[in-house]
N, C-alpha and C positions, 0 to 999 in steps of 0.2 A: 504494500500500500504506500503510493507516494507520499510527502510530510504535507499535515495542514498543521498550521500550527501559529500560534496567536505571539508576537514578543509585547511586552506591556514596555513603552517608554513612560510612559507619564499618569499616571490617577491620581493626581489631586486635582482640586478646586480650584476656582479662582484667584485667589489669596497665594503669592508664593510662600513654601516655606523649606526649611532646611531639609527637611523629610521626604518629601516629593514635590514631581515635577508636574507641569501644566501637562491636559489629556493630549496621548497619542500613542499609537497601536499600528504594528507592523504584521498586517495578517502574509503570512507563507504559504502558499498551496501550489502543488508540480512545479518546482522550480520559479513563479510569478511573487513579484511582494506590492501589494498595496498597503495604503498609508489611511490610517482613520483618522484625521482629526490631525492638528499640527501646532500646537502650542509652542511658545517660547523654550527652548533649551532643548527640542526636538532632533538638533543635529548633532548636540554633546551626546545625548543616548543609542541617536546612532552610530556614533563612533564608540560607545562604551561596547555596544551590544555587536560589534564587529559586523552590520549589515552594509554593505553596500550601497551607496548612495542611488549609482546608475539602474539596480535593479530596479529602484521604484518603478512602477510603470503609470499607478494613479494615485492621486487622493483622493478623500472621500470624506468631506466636511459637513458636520450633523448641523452648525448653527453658527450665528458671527457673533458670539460672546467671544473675547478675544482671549480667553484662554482654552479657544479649541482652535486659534490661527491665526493668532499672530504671527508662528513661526513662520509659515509660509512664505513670503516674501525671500525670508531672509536664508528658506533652504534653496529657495528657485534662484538666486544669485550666486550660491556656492556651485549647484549645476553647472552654472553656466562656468564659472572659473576651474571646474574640471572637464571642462570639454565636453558636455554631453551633446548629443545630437540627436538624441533618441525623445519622440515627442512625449512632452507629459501632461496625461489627462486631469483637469483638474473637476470635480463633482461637487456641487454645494449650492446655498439656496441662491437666488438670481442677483438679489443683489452685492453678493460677491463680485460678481462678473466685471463690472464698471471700475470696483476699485482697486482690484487686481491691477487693470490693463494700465491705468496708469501709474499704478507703485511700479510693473515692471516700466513701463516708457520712462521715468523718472530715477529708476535706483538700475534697472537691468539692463541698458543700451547694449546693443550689439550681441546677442544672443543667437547662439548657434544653434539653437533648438526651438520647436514651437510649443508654444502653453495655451494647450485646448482645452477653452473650459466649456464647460456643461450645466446649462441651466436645472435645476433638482426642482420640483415640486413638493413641497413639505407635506401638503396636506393630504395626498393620497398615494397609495401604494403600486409601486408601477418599476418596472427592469428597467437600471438605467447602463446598467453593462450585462454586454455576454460577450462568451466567444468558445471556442468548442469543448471548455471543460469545466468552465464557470459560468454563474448567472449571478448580480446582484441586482437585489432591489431596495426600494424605502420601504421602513419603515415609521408611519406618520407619530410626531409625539405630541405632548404637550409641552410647553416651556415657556417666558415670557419673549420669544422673537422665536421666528419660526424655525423649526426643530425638527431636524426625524431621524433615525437611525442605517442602520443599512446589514443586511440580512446575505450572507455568504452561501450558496448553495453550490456543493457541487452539483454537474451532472450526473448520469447514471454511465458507468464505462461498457465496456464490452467483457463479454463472460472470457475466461480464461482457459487455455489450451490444452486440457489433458492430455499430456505427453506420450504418457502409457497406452491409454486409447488410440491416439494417433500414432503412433510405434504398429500395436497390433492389427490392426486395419491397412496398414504400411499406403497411409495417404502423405504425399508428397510436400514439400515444405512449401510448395509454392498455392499451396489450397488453405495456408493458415487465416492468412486475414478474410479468406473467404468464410469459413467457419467461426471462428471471431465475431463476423457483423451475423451470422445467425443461419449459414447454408448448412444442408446436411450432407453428408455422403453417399454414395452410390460406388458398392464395390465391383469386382471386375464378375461377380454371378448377380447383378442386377439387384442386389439387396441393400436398399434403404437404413442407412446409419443416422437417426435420428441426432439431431446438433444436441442435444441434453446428455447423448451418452458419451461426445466429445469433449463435452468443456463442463466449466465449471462455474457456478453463480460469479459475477463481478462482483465487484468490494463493493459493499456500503456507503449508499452516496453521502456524506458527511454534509453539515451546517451549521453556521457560527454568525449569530448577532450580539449586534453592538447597538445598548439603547444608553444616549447620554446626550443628554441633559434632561427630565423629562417630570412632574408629577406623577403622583401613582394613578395608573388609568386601569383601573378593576378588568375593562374587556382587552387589555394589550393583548390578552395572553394567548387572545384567537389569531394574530398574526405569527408568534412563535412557535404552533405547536407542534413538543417532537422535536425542535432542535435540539441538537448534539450539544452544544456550547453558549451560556445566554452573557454577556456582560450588560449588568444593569447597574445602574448609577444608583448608590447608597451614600450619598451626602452627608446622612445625621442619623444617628439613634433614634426609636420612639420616641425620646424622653424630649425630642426636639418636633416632633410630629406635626404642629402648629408653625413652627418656623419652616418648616420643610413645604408646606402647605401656602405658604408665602409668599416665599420666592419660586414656587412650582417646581421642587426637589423630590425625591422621596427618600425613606428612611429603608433601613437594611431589612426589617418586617415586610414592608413593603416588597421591595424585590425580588426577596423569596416567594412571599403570594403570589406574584406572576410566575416566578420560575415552579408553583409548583403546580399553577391552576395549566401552565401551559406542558406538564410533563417534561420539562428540559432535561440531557442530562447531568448538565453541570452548571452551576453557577458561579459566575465571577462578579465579586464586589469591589466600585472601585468610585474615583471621584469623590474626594470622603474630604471634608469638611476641615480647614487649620485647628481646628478646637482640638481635635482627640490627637494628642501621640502617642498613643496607642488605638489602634484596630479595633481590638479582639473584642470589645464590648458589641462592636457590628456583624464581628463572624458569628458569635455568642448567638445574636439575636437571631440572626438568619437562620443558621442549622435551627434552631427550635421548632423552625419551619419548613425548612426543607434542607435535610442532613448535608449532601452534595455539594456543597457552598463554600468558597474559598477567597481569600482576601488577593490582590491583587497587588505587582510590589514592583517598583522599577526594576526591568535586569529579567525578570520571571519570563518563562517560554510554557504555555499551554500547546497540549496536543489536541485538538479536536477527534 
């Protein structure tokens, strides 16, 4: 099974503090990295976390609080100062689009690459990338400026080649990708080899959402259901429930209820509030709720 796999730069809040870094998330899946979210100090974690800057291929911006993109700018200038020439897609809500082009026309002249952005609709759920082994889409939230997430699905691959099987039937190597997309064989006495007794079920399509910045919305949990991986944003404790409620947060209670009304299998908590240094009162709360729940920590690599 090739790596899907989640690196955490940054889950904290708004507020800088010594602890962590503004939100951003380096999803890996077959060899592709896109970028969630691009907060100040975005490019020190990519250098901590030894990723490749070229690999980026997109970002994918939940909202314009500017501690989910500030960094931006300032990593599209480094690009450029390492010669990239490889186009990068940039996703987020519309009014992005305007301010970007002139930060780069002002800070980026002379750019060896192109930065193609992508209008994102907040409020409804709609694919805004595919290509032949991914599919993303929004996911719509709530938050005070408009908000949504974006939901990582693999596709479904091709069944696998039973060796053995093709050994004994002594079918030729040149019929593999044919059996692969789902043909059956035909031996040399006219006897139909069903493709089921060829091959083998494909791997398990895998999927990883990212909800940040958002209130607790009780029906989220119909758009995530059955994902493999949920990062939901826990700002505050119950004990802060009312403030959370305020600035359109939720609390770590809260995000296990989605993660558990939606069946996910794992929970990530993260974007957590300058107040606690220390977690654990939010891990604490969440397993209560849904055991599978894990705090989230700059440096850390989730496996989907």
């Amino acid at each position: 099974m090739q790596p899907f796999k989640i690196h955490i730069l940054g889950c904290g809040s708004a507020l800088p503090t010594m602890r962590h870094y503004a939100s951003s998330q380096v999803v890996e899946i077959r060899g592709k990295l896109f970028m969630i979210d691009c907060g100040e100090g975005t490019q020190m974690q990519l250098r901590r976390s030894k990723i490749r800057f070229t690999k980026i291929q997109a970002v994918f911006i939940s909202h314009l609080h500017g501690d989910h993109c500030f960094g931006l700018i300032g990593m599209i200038s480094t690009f450029g100062m390492l010669g990239r020439v490889a186009t990068l897609h940039v996703y987020a809500p519309a009014e992005l689009g305007e301010i970007l082009q002139n930060q780069i026309n002002f800070f980026c002249q002379g750019l060896e690459f192109k930065v193609e952005f992508h209008s994102v609709d907040t409020t409804k759920k709609a694919v805004v990338y595919e290509d032949r082994s991914l599919i993303v889409e929004t996911i719509p939230l709530q938050h005070r400026v408009p908000t949504c997430g974006y939901l990582f699905r693999e596709k479904e691959g091709s069944r696998h080649i039973d060796r053995e099987m093709m050994n004994c039937y002594n079918i030729p190597i040149s019929q593999i990708n044919n059996i692969k997309e789902g043909a059956d064989w035909t031996d040399q006495d006219g006897k139909i080899i069903p493709n089921e007794k060829l091959t083998k079920p494909a791997d398990k399509a895998r999927s990883y959402a990212y909800c940040s910045d958002t209130k607790y919305i009780p029906n989220l949990y119909k758009s995530l259901e059955n994902v493999d991986m949920l990062y939901h944003e826990s700002t505050y404790a119950k004990d802060n429930e009312s403030r959370a409620k305020l600035y359109y947060h939720s609390t770590a209670e809260q995000a296990a209820h989605v993660a558990k009304a939606a069946g996910v299998g794992k929970l990530l908590l993260g974007h957590f509030s300058a107040r606690y240094e220390d977690e654990s009162c939010l891990l604490d709360e969440a397993k209560s709720i849904f055991a599978n729940s894990f705090l989230t920590n700059e440096g850390m690599v989730f496996d989907v």
